[in-house]
SEBA-79156 format. One record per atom (N, C-alpha, C): atom name; residue number from 1; residue in three letters; z, x, y. Coordinates in Angstrom, 3 decimals. Layout:
N
name, resi, resn, w, u, v
CA, NUM, ala, Z, X, Y $
...
// end
This chain:
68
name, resi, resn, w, u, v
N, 1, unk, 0.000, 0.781, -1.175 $
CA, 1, unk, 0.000, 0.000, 0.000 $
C, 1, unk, 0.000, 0.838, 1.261 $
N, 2, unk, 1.041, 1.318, 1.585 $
CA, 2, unk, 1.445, 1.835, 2.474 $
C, 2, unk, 0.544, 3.168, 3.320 $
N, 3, unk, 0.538, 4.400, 2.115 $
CA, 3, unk, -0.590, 5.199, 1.869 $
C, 3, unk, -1.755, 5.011, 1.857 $
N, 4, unk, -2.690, 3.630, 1.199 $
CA, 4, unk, -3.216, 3.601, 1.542 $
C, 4, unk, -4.126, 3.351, 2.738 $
N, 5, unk, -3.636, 2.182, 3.374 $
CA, 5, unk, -3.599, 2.007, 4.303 $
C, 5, unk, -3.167, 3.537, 5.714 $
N, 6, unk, -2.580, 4.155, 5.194 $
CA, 6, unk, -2.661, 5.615, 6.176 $
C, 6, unk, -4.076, 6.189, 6.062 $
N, 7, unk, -4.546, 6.546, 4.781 $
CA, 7, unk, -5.449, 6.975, 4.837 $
C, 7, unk, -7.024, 6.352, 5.168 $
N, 8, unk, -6.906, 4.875, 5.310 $
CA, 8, unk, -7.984, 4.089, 5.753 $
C, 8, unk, -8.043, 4.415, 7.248 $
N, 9, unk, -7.090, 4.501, 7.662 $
CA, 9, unk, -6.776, 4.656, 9.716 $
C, 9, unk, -6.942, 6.247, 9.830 $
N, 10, unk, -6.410, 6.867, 8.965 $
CA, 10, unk, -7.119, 8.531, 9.167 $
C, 10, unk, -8.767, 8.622, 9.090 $
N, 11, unk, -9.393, 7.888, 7.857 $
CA, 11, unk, -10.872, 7.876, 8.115 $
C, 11, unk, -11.516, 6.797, 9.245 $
N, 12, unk, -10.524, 6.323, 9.334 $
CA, 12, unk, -11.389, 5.343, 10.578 $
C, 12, unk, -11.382, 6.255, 12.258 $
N, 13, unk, -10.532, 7.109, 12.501 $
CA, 13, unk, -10.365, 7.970, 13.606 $
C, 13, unk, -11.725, 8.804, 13.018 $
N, 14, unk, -11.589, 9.502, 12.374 $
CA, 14, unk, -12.508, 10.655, 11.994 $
C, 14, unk, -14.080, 9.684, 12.341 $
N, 15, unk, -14.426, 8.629, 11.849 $
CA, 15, unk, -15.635, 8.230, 11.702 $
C, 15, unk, -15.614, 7.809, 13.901 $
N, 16, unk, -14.982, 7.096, 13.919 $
CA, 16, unk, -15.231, 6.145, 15.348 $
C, 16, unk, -13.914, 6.387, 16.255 $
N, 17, unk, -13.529, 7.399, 16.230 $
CA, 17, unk, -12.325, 7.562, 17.380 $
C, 17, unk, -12.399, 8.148, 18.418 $
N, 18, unk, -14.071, 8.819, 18.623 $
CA, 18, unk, -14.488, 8.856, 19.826 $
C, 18, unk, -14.816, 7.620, 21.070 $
N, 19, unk, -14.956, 6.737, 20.528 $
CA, 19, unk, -15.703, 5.538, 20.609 $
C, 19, unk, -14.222, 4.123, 21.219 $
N, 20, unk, -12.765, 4.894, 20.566 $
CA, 20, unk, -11.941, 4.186, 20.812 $
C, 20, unk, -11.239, 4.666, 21.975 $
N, 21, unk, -9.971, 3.505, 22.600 $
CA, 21, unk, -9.082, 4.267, 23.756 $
C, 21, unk, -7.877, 4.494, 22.931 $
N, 22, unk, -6.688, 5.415, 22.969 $
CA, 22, unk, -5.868, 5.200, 23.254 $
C, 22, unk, -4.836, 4.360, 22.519 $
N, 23, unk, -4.056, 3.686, 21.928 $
CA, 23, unk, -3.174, 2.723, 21.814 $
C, 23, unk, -2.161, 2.321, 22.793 $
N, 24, unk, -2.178, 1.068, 22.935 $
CA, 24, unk, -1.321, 1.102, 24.369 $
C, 24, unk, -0.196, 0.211, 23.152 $
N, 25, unk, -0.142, -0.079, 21.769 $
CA, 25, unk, 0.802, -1.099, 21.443 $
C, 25, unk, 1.935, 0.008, 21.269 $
N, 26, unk, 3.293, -1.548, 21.433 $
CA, 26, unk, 4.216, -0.569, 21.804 $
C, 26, unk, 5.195, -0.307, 20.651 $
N, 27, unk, 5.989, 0.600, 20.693 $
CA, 27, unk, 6.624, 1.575, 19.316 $
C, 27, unk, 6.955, 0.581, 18.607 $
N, 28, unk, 7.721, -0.118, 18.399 $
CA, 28, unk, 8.638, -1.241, 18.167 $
C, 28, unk, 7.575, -1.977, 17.336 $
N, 29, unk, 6.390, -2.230, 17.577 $
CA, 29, unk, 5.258, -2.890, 16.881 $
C, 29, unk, 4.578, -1.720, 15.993 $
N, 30, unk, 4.123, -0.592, 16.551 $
CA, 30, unk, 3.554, 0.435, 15.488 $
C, 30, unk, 4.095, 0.241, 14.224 $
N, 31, unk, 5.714, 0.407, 14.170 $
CA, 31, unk, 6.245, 0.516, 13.130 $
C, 31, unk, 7.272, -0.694, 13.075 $
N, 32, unk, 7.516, -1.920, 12.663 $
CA, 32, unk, 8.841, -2.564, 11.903 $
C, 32, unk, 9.401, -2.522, 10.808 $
N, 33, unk, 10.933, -2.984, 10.893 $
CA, 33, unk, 11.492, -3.445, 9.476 $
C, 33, unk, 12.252, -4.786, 10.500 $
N, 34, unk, 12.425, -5.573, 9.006 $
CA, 34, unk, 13.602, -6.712, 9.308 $
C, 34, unk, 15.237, -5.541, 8.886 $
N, 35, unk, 16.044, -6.515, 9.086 $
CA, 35, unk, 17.499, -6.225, 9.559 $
C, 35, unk, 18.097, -5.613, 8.064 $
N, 36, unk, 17.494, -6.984, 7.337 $
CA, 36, unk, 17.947, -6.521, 5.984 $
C, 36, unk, 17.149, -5.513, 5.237 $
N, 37, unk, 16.201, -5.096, 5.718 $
CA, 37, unk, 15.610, -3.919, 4.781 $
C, 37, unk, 14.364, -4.396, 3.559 $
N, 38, unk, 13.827, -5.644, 3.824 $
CA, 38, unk, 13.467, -5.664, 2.821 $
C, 38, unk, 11.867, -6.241, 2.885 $
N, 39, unk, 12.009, -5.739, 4.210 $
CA, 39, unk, 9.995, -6.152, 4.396 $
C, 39, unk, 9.695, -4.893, 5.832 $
N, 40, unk, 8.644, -4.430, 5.695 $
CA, 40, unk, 8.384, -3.879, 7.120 $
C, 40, unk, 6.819, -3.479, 7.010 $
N, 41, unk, 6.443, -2.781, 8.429 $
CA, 41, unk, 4.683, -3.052, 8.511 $
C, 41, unk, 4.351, -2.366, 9.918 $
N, 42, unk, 3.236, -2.636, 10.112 $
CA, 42, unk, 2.716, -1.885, 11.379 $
C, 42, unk, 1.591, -2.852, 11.869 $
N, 43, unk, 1.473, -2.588, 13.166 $
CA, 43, unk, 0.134, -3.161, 13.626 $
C, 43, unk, -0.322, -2.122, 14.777 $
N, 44, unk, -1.317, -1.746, 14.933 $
CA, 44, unk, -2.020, -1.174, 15.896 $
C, 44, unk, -3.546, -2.197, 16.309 $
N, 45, unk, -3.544, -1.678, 17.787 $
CA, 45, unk, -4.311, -2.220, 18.272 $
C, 45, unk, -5.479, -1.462, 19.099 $
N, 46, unk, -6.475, -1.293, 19.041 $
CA, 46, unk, -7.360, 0.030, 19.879 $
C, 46, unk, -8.541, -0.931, 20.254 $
N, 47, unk, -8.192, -0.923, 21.902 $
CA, 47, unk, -9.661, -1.356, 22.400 $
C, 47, unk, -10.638, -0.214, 22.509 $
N, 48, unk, -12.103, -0.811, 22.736 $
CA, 48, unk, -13.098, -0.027, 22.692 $
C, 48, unk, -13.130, 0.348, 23.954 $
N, 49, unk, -13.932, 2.319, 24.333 $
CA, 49, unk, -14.496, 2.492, 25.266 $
C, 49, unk, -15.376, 1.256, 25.916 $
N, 50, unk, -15.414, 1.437, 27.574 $
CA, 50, unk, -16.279, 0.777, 28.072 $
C, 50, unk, -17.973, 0.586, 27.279 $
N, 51, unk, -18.174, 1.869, 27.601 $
CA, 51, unk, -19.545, 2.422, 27.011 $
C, 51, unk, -19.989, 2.272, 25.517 $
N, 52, unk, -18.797, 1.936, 24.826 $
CA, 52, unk, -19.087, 2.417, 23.400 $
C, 52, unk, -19.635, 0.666, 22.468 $
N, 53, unk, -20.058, 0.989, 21.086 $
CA, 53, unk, -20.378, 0.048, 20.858 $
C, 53, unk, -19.482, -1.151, 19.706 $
N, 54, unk, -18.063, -0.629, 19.934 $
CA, 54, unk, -16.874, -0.696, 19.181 $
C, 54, unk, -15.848, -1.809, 19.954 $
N, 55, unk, -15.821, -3.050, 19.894 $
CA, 55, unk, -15.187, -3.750, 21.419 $
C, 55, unk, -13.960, -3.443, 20.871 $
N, 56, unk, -13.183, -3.699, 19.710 $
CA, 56, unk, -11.775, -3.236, 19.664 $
C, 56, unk, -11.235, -3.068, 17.788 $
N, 57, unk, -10.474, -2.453, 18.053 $
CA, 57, unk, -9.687, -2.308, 16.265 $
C, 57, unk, -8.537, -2.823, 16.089 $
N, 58, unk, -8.146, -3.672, 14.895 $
CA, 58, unk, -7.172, -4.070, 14.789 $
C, 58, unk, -6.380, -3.303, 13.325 $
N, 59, unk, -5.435, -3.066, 13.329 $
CA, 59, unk, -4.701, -2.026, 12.253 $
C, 59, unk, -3.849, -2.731, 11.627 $
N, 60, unk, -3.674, -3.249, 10.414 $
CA, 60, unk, -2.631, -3.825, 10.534 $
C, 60, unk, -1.715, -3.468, 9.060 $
N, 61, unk, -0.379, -3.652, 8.561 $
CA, 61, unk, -0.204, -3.514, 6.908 $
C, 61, unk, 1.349, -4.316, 7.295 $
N, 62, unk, 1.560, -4.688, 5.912 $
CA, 62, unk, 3.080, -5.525, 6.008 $
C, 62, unk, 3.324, -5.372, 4.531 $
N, 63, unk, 4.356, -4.783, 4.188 $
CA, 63, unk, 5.207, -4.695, 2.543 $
C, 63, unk, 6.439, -5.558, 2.742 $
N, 64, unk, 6.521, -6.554, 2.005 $
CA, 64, unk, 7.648, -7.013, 1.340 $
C, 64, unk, 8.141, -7.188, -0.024 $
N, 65, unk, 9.562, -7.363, -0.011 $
CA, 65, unk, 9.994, -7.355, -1.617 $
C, 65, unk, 10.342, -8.916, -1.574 $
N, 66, unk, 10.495, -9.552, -2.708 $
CA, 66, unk, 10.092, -10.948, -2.408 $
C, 66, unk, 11.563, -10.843, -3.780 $
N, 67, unk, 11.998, -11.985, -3.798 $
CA, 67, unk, 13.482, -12.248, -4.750 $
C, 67, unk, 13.020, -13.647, -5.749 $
N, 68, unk, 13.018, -13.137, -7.314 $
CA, 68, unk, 12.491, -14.405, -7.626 $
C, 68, unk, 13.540, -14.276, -8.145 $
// end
């Protein structure tokens, strides 16, 4: 899950991260957990250069443990 998702956003910079700005989302969102520990995730958000032909990226992953 987790990993993978790292390594999908490492090849996605390498291919088109000229093309992107910046992340303006803020820490607290990059990375969560809940209180109890038992789900957490990320979201990133990257708008596109003016110029470029990329209008924006959305990043996203969420792990939870679920109680049956």
């Amino acid at each position: 899950g987790k990993s993978l998702m790292t390594d999908i956003a490492t090849s996605l910079e390498k291919e088109i991260g000229d093309l992107l700005l910046q992340s303006k989302t803020p820490s607290d969102v990059v990375s969560f957990k809940n209180s109890t520990g038992t789900a957490d995730g990320s979201v990133i958000f990257r708008a596109g250069v003016n110029s470029g032909q990329v209008s924006f990226v959305l990043q996203s992953w969420l792990h939870c443990k679920l109680k049956l």
